[in-house]
Every structure is written in structure tokens, then in C-alpha cells.
Rosetta silent file (secondary structure, phi, psi, omega in degrees, C-alpha in Angstrom):
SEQUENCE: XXXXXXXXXXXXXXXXXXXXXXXXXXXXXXXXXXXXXXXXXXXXXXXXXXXXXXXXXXXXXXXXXXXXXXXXXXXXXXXXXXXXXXXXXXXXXXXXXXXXXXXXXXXXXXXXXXXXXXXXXXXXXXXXXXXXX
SCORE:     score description
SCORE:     0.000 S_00000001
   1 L     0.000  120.017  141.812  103.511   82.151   86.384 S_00000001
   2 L   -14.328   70.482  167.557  102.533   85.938   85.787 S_00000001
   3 L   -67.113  159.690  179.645  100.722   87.732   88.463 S_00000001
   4 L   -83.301  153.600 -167.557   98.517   90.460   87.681 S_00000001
   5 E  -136.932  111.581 -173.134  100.043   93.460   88.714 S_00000001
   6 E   -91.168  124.717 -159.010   98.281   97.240   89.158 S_00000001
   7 L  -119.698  128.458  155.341   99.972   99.826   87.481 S_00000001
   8 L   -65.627  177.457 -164.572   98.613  103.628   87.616 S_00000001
   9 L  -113.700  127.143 -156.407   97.939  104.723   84.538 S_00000001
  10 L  -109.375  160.864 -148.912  100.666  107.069   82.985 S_00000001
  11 L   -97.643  155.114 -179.612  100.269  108.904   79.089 S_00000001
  12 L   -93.644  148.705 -178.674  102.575  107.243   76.639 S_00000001
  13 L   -38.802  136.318  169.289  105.946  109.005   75.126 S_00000001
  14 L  -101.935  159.254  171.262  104.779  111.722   72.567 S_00000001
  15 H   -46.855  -35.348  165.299  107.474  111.871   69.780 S_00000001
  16 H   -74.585  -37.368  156.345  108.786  115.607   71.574 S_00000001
  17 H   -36.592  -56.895  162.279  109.673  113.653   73.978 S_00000001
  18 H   -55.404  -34.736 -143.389  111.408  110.859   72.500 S_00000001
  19 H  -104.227    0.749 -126.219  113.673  113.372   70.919 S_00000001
  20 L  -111.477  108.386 -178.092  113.847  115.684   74.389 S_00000001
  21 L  -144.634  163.048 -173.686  117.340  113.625   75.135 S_00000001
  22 L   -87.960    2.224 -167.550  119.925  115.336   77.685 S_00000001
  23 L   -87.042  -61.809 -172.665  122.612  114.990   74.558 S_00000001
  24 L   -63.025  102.171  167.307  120.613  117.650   72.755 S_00000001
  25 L   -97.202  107.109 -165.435  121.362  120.740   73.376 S_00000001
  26 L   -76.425  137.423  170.700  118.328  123.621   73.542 S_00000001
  27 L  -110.600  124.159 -173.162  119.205  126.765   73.535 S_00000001
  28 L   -58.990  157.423  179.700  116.288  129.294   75.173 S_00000001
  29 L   -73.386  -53.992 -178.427  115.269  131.811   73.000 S_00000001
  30 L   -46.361  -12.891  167.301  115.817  134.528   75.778 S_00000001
  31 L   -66.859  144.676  151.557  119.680  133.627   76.014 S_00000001
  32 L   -71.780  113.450  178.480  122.272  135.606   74.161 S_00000001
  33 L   -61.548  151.958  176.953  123.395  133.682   70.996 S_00000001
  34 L   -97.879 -156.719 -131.457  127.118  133.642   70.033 S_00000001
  35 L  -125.522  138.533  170.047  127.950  133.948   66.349 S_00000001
  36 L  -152.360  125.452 -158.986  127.868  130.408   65.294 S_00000001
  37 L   -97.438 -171.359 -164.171  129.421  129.514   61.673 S_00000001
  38 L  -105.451   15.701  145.305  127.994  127.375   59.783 S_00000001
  39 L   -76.093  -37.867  160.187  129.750  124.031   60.272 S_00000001
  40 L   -70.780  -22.703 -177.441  128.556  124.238   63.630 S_00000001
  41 L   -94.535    5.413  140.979  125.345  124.866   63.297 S_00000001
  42 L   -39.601  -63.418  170.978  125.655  121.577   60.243 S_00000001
  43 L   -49.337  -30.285  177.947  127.128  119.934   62.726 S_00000001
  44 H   -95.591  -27.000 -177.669  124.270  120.124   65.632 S_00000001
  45 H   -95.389   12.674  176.589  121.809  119.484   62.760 S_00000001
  46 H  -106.507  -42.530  173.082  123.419  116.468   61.602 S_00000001
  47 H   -64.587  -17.608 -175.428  123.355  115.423   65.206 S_00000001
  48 H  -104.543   10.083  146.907  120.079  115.837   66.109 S_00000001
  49 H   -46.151  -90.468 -164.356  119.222  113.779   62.404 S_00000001
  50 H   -56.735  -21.462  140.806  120.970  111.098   64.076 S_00000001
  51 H   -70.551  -29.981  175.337  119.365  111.209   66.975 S_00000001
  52 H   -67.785  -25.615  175.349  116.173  111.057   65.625 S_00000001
  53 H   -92.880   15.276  162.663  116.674  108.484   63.562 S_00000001
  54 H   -99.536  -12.542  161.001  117.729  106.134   66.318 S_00000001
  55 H   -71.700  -45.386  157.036  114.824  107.072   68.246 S_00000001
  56 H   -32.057  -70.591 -160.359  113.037  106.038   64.802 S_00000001
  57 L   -68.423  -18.451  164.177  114.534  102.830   64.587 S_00000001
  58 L   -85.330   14.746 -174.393  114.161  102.189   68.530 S_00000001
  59 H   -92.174  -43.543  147.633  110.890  102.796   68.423 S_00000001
  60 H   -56.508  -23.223  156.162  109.137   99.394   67.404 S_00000001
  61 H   -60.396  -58.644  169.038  111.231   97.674   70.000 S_00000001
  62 H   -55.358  -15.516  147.611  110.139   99.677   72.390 S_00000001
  63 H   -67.487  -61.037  175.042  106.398   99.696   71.515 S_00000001
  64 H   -52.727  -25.634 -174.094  107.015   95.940   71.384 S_00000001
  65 H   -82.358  -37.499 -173.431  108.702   95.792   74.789 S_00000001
  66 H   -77.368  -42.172 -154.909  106.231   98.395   76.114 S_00000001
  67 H   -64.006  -70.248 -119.822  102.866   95.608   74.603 S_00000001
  68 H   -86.365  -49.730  165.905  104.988   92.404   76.701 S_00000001
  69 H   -67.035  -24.002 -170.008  105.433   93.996   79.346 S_00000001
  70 H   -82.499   12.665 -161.601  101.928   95.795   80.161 S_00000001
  71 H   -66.039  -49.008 -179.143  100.663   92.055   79.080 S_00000001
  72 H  -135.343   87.981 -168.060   99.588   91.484   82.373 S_00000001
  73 E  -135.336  137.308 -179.835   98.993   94.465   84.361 S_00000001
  74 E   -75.631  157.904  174.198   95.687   95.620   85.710 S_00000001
  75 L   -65.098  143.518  169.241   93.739   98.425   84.316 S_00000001
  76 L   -57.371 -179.354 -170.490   94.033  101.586   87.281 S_00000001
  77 L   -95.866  146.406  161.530   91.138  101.151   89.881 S_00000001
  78 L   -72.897   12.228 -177.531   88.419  103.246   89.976 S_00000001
  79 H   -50.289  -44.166  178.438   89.834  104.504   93.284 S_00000001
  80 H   -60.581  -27.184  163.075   90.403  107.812   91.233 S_00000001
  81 H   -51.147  -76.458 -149.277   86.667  107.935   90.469 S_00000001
  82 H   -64.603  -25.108  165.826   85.252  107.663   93.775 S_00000001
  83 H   -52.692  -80.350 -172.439   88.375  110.021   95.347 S_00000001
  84 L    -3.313  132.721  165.814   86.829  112.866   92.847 S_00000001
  85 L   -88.969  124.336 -172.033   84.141  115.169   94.503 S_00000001
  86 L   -80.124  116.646  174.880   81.207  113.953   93.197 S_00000001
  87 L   -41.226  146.581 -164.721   79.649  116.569   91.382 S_00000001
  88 L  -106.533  145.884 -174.345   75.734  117.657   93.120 S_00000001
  89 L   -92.747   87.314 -174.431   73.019  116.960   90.315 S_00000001
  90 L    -4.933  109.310  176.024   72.291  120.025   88.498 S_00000001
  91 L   -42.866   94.341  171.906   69.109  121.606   89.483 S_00000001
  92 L   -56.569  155.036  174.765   66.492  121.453   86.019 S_00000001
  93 L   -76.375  159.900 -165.131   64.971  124.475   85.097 S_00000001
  94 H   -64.190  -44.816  169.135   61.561  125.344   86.111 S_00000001
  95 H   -59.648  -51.531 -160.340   60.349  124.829   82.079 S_00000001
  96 H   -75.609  -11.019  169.019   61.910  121.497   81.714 S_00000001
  97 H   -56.778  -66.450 -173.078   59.910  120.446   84.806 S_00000001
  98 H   -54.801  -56.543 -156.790   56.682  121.767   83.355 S_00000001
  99 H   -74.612  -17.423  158.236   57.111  120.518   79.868 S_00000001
 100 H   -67.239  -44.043  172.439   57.795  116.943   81.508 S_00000001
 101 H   -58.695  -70.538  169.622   55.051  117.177   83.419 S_00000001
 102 H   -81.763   14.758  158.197   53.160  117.487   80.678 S_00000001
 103 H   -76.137  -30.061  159.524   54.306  115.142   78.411 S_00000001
 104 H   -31.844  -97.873 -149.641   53.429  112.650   81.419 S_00000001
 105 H   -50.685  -24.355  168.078   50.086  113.631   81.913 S_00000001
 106 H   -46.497  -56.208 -154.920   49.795  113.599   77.492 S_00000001
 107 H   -70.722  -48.235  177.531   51.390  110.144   77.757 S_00000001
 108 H   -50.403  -64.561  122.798   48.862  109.229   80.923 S_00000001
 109 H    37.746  -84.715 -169.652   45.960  110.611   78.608 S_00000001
 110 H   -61.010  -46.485 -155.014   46.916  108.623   75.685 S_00000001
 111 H  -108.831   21.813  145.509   46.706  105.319   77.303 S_00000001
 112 H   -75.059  -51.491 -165.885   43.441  105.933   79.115 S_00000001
 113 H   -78.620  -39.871  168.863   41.873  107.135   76.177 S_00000001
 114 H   -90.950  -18.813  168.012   43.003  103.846   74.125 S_00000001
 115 H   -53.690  -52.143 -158.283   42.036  101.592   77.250 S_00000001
 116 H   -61.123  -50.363 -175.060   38.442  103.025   77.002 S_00000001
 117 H   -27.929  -69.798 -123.929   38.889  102.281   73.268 S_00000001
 118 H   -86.735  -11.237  177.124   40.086   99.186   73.121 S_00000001
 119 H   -98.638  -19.307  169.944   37.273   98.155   75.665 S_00000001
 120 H   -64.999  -47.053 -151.022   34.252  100.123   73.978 S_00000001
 121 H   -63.307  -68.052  177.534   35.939   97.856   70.611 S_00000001
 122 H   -63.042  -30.833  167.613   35.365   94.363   72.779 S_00000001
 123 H   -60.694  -39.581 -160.531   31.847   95.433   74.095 S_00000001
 124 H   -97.809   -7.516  157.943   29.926   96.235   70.840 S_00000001
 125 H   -59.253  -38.405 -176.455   32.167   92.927   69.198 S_00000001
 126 H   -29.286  -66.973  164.003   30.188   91.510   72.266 S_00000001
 127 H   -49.467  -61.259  161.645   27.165   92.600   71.733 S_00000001
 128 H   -35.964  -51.595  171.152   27.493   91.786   68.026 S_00000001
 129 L  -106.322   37.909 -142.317   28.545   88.670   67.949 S_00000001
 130 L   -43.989   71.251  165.212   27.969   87.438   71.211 S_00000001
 131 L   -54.166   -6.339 -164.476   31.409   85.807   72.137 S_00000001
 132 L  -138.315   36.259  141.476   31.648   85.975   76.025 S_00000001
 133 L   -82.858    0.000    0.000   27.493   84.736   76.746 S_00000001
């Protein structure tokens, strides 16, 4: 039986990576180059071909290998949230205050102004027809 297991959560191999192998040898640009003919430099470019393509061809196993294992592994924790200093809640501007306030008091307004309606509407049905005597 599988336990769940809590893993942090780490970025997956980018493809410069994969080919980033200690076989391969980078040369800095700031080094002096020697003279290098041109079977050698054939030769390092045939090599890093074949490295790449075995990094190709290892690469759905290892996607596959990567899904089976991470099958039952928890998501990180929000432990990383709540460490984070929680940001202080941005101060509104004086206009966005104002212009709330008065779409409230519009909005306040509005539905005063259709209560008396909707209650002028049921008195004079009242009167008219005299439903509620």
C-alpha cells in the first residue's frame, strides 16, 4: 500500500538541461581557443548529436517514470504561503472612496425611490379596485 508522501515542489528539466551533461565539454567564450581542425571540431559535433539524441529517446521513459512515481505524492503545503510577509492592503485613493460613496448612496436612492413606487402602485390598485377592504 502507497502512502501519500509530501514532496516540495521543484521546476521540471528544461531541455538545456537535459543536454547540460558533464561529458560535454563547454568551452567559455572568455578562454583562449586553440586552433582546432576540423575533424575535431566534426568530431565534438557528432558527439553532442549523439548525446542529444539519447536524451531524445530517454525522454518518454523518463516522463513516464517521472508520472509513476509523483502518482502519489502530495501537492507542497501552503506553509510557503503563510511563511510569505503578507502584503498590508493598499490604501484606495481618496477619488475611489468618493466615487463609491456615491454610487452607494445612487444605489440607496434607487431602491427607496422604487419602494415608494411600488407602494404608491398597490395604494391607488387599492383604492381602485378595492382588494385589501
Amino acid at each position: 500500500m502507497a502512502t501519500n508522501v509530501r514532496r516540495k515542489a521543484r521546476p521540471d528539466r528544461s531541455a538545456q538541461a537535459l543536454a547540460r551533461d558533464p561529458d560535454i565539454i563547454h568551452v567559455p567564450a572568455s578562454a583562449p581557443r586553440k586552433r582546432r581542425t576540423v575533424a575535431d571540431e566534426a568530431e565534438e559535433v557528432r558527439r553532442r548529436i549523439q548525446h542529444l539524441e539519447c536524451v531524445i529517446t530517454t525522454a518518454p521513459a523518463e516522463h513516464a517514470a517521472r508520472r509513476v512515481a509523483m502518482r502519489d505524492v502530495v501537492p507542497p503545503s501552503d506553509e510557503l504561503l503563510v511563511n510569505r510577509k503578507q502584503a498590508k492592503p493598499r490604501r484606495r485613493p481618496m477619488q475611489v472612496e468618493v466615487r463609491s460613496r456615491h454610487r452607494s448612496m445612487g444605489l440607496l436612492v434607487q431602491s427607496v425611490v422604487l419602494a415608494v413606487l411600488i407602494a404608491g402602485v398597490a395604494g391607488w390598485l387599492n383604492q381602485r379596485f378595492h382588494f385589501l377592504h
